[in-house]
C-alpha positions as CSV (number, residue, x, y, z in Angstrom):
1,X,-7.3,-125.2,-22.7
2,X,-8.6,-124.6,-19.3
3,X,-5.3,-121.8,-19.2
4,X,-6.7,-119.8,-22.3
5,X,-10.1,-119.7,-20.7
6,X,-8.4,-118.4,-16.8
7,X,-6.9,-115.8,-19.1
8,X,-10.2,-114.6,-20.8
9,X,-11.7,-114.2,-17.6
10,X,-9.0,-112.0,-16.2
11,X,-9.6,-110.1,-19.3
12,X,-13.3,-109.9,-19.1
13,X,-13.1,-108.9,-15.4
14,X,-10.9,-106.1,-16.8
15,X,-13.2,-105.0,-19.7
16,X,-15.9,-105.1,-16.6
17,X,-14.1,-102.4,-14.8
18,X,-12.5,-100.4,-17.2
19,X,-16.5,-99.9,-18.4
20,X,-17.5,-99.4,-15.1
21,X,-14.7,-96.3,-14.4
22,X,-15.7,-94.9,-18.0
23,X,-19.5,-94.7,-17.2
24,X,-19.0,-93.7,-14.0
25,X,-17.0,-90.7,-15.4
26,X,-19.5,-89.8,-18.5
27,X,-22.1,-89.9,-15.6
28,X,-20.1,-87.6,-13.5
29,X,-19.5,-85.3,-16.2
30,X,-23.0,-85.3,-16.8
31,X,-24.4,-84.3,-13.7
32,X,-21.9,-81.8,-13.5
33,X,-23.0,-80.3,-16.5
34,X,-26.7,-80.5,-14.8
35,X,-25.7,-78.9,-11.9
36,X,-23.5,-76.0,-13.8
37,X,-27.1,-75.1,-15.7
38,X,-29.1,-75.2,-12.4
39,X,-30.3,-72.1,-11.2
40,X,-31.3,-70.7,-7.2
41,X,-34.0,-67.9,-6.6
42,X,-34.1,-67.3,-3.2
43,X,-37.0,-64.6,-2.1
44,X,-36.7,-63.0,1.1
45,X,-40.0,-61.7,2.2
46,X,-41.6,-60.3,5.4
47,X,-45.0,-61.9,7.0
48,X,-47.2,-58.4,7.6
49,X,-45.2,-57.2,4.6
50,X,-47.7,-55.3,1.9
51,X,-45.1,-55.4,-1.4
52,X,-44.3,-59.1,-0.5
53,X,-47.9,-60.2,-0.7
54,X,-47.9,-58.4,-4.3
55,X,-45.5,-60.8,-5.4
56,X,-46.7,-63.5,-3.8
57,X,-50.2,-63.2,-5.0
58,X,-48.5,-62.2,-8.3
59,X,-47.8,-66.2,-9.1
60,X,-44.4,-65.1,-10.6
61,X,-42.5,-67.5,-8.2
62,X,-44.8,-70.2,-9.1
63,X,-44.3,-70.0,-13.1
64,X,-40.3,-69.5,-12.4
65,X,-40.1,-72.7,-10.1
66,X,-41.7,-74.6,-13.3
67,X,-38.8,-74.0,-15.4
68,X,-36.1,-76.9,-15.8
69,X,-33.3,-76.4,-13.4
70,X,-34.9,-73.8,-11.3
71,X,-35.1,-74.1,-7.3
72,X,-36.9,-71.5,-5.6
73,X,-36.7,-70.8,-1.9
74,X,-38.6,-68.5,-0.2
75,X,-37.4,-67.2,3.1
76,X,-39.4,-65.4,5.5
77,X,-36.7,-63.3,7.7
78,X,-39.1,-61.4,10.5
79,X,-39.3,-64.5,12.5
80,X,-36.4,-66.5,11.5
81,X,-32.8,-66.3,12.1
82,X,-31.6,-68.3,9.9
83,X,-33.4,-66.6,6.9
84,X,-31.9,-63.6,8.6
85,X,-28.7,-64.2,8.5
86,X,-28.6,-65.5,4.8
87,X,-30.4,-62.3,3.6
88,X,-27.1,-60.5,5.6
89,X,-25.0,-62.7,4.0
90,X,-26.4,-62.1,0.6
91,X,-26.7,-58.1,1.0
92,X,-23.1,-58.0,2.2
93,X,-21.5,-59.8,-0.5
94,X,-24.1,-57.8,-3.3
95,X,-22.5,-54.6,-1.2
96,X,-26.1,-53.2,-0.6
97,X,-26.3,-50.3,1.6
98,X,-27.9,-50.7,5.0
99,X,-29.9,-47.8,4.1
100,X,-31.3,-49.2,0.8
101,X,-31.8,-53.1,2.4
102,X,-35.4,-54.0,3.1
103,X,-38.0,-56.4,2.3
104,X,-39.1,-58.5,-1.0
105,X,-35.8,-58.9,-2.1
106,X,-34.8,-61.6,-4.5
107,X,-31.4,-63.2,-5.4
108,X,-30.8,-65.0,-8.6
109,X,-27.9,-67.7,-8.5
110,X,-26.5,-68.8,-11.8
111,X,-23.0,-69.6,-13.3
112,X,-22.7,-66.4,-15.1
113,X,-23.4,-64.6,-11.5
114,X,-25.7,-62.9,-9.8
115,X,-29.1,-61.2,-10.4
116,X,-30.9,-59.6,-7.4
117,X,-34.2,-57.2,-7.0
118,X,-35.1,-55.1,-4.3
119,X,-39.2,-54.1,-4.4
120,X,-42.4,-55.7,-5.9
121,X,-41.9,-54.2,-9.1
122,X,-38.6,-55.0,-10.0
123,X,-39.2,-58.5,-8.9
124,X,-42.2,-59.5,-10.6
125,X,-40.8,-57.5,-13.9
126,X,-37.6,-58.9,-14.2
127,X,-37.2,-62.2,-12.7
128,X,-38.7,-64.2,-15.7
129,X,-36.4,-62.4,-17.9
130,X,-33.4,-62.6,-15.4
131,X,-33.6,-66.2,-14.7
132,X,-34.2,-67.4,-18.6
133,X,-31.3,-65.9,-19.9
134,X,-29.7,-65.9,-16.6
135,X,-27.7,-62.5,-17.1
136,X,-26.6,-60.7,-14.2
137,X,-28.7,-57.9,-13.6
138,X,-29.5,-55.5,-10.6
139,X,-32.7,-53.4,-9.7
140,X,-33.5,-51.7,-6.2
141,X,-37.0,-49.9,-5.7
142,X,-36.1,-47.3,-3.0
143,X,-40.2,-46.2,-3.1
144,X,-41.7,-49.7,-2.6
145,X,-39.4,-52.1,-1.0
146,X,-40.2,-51.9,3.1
147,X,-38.6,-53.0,6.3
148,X,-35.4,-53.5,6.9
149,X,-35.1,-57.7,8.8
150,X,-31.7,-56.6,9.8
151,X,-32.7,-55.0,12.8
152,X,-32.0,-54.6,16.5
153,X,-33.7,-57.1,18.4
154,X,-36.5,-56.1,21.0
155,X,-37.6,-58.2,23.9
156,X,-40.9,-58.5,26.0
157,X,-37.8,-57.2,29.0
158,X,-36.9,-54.1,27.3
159,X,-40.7,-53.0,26.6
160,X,-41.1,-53.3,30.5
161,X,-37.9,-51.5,31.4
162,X,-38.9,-48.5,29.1
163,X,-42.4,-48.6,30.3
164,X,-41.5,-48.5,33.9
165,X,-38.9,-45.2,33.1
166,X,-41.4,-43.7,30.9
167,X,-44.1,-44.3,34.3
168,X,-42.1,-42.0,36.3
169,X,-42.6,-38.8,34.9
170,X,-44.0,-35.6,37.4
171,X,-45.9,-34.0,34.5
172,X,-49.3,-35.9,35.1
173,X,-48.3,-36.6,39.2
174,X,-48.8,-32.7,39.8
175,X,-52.0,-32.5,38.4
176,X,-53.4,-35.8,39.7
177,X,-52.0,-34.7,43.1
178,X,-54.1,-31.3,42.9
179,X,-56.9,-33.3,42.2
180,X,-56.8,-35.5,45.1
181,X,-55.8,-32.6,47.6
182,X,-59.2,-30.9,46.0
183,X,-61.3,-33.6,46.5
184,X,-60.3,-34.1,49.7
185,X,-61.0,-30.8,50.6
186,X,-64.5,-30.5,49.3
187,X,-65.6,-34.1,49.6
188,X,-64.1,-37.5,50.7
189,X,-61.4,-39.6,50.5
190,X,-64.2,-41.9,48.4
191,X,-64.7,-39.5,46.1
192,X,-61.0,-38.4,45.7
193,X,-60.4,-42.1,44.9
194,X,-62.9,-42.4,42.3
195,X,-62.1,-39.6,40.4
196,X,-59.1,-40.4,40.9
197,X,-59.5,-43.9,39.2
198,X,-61.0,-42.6,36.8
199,X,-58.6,-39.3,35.5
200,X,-56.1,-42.3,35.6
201,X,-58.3,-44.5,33.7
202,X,-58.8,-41.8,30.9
203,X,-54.7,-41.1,30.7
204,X,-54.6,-44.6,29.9
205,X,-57.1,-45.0,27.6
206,X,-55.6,-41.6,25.5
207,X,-51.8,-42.4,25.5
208,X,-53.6,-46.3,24.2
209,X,-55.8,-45.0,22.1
210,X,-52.3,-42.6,20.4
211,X,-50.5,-45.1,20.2
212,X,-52.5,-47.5,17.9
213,X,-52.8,-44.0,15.8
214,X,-49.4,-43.8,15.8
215,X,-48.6,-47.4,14.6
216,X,-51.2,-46.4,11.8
217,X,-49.6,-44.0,10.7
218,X,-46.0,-46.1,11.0
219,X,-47.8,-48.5,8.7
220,X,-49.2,-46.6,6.2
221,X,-45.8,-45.1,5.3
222,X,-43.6,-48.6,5.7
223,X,-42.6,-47.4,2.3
224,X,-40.2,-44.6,4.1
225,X,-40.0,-46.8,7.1
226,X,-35.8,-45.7,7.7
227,X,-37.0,-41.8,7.1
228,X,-39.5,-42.4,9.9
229,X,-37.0,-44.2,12.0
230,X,-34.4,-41.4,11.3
231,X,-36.5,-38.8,12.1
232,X,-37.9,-40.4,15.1
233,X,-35.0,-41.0,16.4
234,X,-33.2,-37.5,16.1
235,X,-36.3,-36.4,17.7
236,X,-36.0,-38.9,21.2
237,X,-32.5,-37.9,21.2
238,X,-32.9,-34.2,21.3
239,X,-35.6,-34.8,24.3
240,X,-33.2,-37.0,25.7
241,X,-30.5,-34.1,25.7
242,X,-33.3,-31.9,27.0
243,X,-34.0,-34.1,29.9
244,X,-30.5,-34.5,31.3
245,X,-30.0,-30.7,31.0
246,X,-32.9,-30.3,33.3
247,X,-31.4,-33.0,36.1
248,X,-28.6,-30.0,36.3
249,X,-30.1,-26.7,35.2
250,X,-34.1,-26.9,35.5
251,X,-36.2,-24.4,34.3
252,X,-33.5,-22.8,31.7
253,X,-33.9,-23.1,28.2
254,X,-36.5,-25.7,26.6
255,X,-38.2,-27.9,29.1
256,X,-40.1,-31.1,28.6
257,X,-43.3,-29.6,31.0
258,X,-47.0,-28.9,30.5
259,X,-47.1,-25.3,29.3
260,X,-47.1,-22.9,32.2
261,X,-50.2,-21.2,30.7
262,X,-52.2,-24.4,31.0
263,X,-52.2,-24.4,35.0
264,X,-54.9,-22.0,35.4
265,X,-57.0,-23.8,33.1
266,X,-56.3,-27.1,34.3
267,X,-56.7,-25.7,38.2
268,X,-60.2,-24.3,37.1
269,X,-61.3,-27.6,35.8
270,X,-60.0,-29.5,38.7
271,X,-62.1,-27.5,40.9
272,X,-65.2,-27.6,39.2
273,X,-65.6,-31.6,40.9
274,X,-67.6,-33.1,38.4
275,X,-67.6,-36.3,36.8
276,X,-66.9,-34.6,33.1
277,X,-64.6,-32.3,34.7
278,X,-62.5,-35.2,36.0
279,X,-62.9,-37.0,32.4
280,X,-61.9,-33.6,30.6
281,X,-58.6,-32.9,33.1
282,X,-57.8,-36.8,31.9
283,X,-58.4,-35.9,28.6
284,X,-56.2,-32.4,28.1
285,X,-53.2,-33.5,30.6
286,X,-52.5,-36.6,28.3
287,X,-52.8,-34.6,25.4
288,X,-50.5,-31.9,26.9
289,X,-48.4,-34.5,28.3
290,X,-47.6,-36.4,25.4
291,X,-45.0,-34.3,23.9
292,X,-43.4,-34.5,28.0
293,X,-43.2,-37.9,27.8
294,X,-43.6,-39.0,24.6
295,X,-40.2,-39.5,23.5
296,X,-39.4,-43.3,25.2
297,X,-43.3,-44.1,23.7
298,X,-42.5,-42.9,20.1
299,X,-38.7,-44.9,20.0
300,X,-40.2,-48.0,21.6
301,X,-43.6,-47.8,19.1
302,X,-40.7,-47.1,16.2
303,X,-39.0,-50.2,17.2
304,X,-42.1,-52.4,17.9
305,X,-42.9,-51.9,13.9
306,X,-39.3,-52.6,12.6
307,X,-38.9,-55.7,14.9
308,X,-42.6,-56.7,14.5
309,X,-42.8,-57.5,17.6
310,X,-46.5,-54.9,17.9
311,X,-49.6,-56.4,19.3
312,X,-52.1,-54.7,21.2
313,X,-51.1,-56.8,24.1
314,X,-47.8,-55.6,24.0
315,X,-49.5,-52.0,23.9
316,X,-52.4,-52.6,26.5
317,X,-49.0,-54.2,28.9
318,X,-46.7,-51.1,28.0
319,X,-49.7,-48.3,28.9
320,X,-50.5,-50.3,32.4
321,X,-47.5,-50.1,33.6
322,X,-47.1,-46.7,32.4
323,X,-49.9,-45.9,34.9
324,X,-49.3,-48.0,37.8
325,X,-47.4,-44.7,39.8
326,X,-50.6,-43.1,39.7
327,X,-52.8,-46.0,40.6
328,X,-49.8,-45.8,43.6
329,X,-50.4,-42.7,44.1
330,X,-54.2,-42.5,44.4
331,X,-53.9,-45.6,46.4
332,X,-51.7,-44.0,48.9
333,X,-53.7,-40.8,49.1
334,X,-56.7,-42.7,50.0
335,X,-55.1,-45.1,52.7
336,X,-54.0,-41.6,54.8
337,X,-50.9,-40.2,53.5
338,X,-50.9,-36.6,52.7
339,X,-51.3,-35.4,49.3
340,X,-48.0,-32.7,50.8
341,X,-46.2,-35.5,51.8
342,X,-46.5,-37.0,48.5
343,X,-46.2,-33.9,46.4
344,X,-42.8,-33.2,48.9
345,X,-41.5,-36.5,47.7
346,X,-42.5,-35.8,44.0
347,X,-40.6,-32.2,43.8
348,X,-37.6,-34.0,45.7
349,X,-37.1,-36.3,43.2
350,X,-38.2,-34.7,39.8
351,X,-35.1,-34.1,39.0
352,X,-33.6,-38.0,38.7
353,X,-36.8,-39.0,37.4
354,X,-36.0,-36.9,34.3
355,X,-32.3,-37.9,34.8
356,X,-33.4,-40.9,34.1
357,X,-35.7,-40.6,31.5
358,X,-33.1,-38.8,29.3
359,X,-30.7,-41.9,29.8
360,X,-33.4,-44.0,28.7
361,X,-34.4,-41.7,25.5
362,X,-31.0,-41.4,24.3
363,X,-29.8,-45.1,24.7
364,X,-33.7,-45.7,22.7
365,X,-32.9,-43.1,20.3
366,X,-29.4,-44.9,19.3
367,X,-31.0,-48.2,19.2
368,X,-32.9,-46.6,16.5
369,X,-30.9,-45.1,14.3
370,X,-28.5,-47.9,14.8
371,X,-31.6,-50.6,13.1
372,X,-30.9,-48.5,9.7
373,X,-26.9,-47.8,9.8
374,X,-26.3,-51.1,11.9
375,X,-23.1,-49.0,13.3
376,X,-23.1,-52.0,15.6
């Protein structure tokens, strides 16, 4: 008796695991029939980005993620790596262009493939549609989608480094020169260094004052942002080539001067001595100048927007130190050194100031158009 039952307990402890295998298959099965319906959205936006607040304000993201099986992930990729890198990842493997990449762009993961959408419109159009019968489809925007993440990075260094070679030009060191040697001569060394202070105060508060226009105008047309970017940088590069030519043959061909013909205007203003005179020579030299040595200040502006790294305290930092040579040099003037002596050292070194200047602009100018092709 006691045999029979031994037996029927090795045979229940059997039925008990035989069960236990078969529902722990069925529930196997079952999730991975779950997990073959599930579905990933993954939105790659920009913060600062116009068309990504459209769909974010849209709600369409909200309403998708209350769907059964649907994850949604949204990934900010200006100021995160990671989210970077998965956005490259994605774009690669979709085989989307570096010139058509940019920001909202949305990627729809299903088991019959993928779906992705480049632009507000396409997005908040399509994805209900998309995700719901989960077909693969494909939409790009090429007139509202903006910013392409995948770009070079810039650092507080490099703004510095640019600022300083952009600092060192001899276009506005003539003409500040002049007007210390003239004050000089009809007043004081006081006087030459307030007026001094203050044409270099008005230089800086122009060239400021354009480059906030210029970012303006940058981010009204984020829409074309890699047109702007191409264009800008064509543009550096040419100045570039213009500025090594004149380390070896200055004074042939194009230049990157103040117009000949504005000397006698300029000298007549400078000699007039008054306080609006002083403001108005500030004034028209950084206007006339800008074009001189505007070139670094447009590629680094350019790259500011694309890598968001623009602030105004990046721009207040990048203008100081652009004048700080002729804070030196009004400075020096006023402590004894001769305006000759400095004007000597200006005309003996003019030439590897723009030497290096057109190093500069070309390495800036390949950075740029290297953020849309990514050659690199």
């Amino acid at each position: 008796m006691k045999k029979i039952e031994k037996i029927n307990n090795k045979n229940y402890v059997f039925f008990i695991l035989v069960s236990m295998v078969f529902f722990s298959l069925l529930i196997n099965i079952s999730a991975q029939k779950i997990n073959n319906n599930q579905k990933n959205v993954y939105f790659f936006w920009g913060d600062g980005c116009p068309h990504c607040e459209n769909v974010l304000k849209s709600g369409i993201l909200e309403e998708i993620a209350k769907l059964e099986n649907v994850n949604v992930y949204k990934l900010e990729v200006y100021y995160n790596q990671t989210n970077r890198d998965l956005y490259t990842k994605f774009a690669d493997e979709l085989e989307i262009s570096q010139y058509q990449r940019g920001v909202p762009f949305l990627v729809i993961e299903c088991q019959q493939g993928y779906s992705y959408f480049l632009g507000d419109t396409p997005i908040i159009n399509n994805l209900k549609d998309a995700v719901m019968n989960c077909k693969p489809m494909k939409e790009i925007s090429t007139n509202v989608s903006s910013d392409n993440p995948n770009s070079q990075t810039l650092t507080l260094g490099s703004i510095i480094i640019a600022a300083l070679i952009d600092s060192i030009n001899p276009c506005a060191f003539g003409v500040l020169i002049f007007l210390l040697a003239t004050m000089i001569s009809m007043a004081s060394s006081k006087r030459a260094l307030k007026y001094g202070l203050i044409y270099t105060f008005v230089i800086f508060l122009v060239y400021f004052s354009a480059g906030l226009g210029i970012m303006k105008i940058i981010t009204a047309y984020s829409s074309i942002i890699n047109y702007i970017i191409v264009f800008a940088g064509i543009l550096v590069f040419i100045g570039g080539l213009i500025e090594i030519k004149d380390f070896f043959w200055y004074g042939k061909g194009a230049s990157l001067r103040i117009p000949i013909n504005m000397k006698p205007t300029l000298e007549k203003i400078t000699k007039k001595g008054t306080l609006w005179a002083v403001i108005l020579l500030g004034a028209i030299v950084a206007l006339v100048e800008l074009p001189c040595t505007g070139g670094i200040y447009l590629a680094i502006l350019s790259l500011m927007h694309i890598n968001k790294t623009f602030g105004i305290p990046y721009l207040l930092l990048y203008n100081f130190i652009f004048i700080l040579p002729l804070l030196a040099i009004v400075l020096i003037s006023y402590y004894g050194t001769k305006t000759e002596k400095i004007t000597n050292w200006v005309e003996k070194n003019k030439k590897y100031m723009r030497l290096a200047a057109g190093i500069v602009m070309i390495a800036l100018a390949l950075y740029l158009l290297n953020s849309v092709y990514n050659w690199i």
